[in-house]
PLY file of the C-alpha trace (Angstrom):
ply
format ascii 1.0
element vertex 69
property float x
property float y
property float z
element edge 68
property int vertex1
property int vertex2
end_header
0.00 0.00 0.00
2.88 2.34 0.66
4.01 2.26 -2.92
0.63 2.94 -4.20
0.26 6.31 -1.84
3.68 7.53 -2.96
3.52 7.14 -6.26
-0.12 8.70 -5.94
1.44 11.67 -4.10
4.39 12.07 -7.35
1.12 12.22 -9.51
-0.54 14.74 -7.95
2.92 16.80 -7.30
3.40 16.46 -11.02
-0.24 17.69 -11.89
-0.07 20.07 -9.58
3.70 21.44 -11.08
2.58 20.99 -14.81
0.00 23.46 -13.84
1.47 26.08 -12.73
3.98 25.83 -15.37
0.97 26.14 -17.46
-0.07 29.14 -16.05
3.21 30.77 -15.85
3.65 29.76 -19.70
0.16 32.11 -19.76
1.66 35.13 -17.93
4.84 35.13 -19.80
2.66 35.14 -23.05
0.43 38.21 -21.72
3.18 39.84 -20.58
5.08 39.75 -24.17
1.83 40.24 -25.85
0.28 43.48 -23.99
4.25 45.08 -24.69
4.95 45.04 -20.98
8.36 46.79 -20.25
9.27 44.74 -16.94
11.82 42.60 -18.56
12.93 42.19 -15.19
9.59 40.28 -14.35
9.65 38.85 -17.86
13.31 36.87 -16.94
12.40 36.32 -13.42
9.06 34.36 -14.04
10.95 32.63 -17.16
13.89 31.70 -14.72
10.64 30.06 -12.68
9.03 28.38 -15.33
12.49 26.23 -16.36
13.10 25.82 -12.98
9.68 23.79 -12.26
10.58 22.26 -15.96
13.25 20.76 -14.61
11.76 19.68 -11.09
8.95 18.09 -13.46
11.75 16.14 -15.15
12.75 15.11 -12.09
9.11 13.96 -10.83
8.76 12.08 -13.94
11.74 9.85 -13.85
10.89 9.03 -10.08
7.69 7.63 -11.73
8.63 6.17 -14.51
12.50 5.39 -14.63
14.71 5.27 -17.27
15.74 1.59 -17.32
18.22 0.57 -19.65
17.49 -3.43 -20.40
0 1
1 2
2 3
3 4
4 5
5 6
6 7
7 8
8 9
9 10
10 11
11 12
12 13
13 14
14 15
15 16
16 17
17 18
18 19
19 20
20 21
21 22
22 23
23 24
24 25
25 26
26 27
27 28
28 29
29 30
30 31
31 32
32 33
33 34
34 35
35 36
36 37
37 38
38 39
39 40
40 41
41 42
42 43
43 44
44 45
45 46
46 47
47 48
48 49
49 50
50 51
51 52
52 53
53 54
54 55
55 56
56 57
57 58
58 59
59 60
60 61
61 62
62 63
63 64
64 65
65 66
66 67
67 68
């Protein structure tokens, strides 16, 4: 049963990471689209966004590893 719970809880981290790269995807897109001068912002919530990319990477391989046969 233990297994089961944790890999339910690296699901629902994942679901819950891959959305708010999602939404950050949509504020970096409004941002660049309305001609918003805060590049600062712009970098900062870019900087964000790769970092959850690569936390998802990370989630991802915990449930489903790479193994080489």
């Amino acid at each position: 049963m233990q297994l089961s719970d944790d890999l339910n809880e690296l699901r629902t981290s994942l679901a819950l990471l891959n959305e708010e790269h999602r939404d950050l995807d949509s504020a970096i897109s409004a941002l660049i689209e309305t001609g918003a001068s805060d590049q600062i912002k712009i970098a900062r919530l870019k900087k964000r966004k790769l970092s959850l990319k690569d936390k998802i990477a990370k989630l991802q391989n915990r449930i489903i590893p790479d193994i080489i046969a």
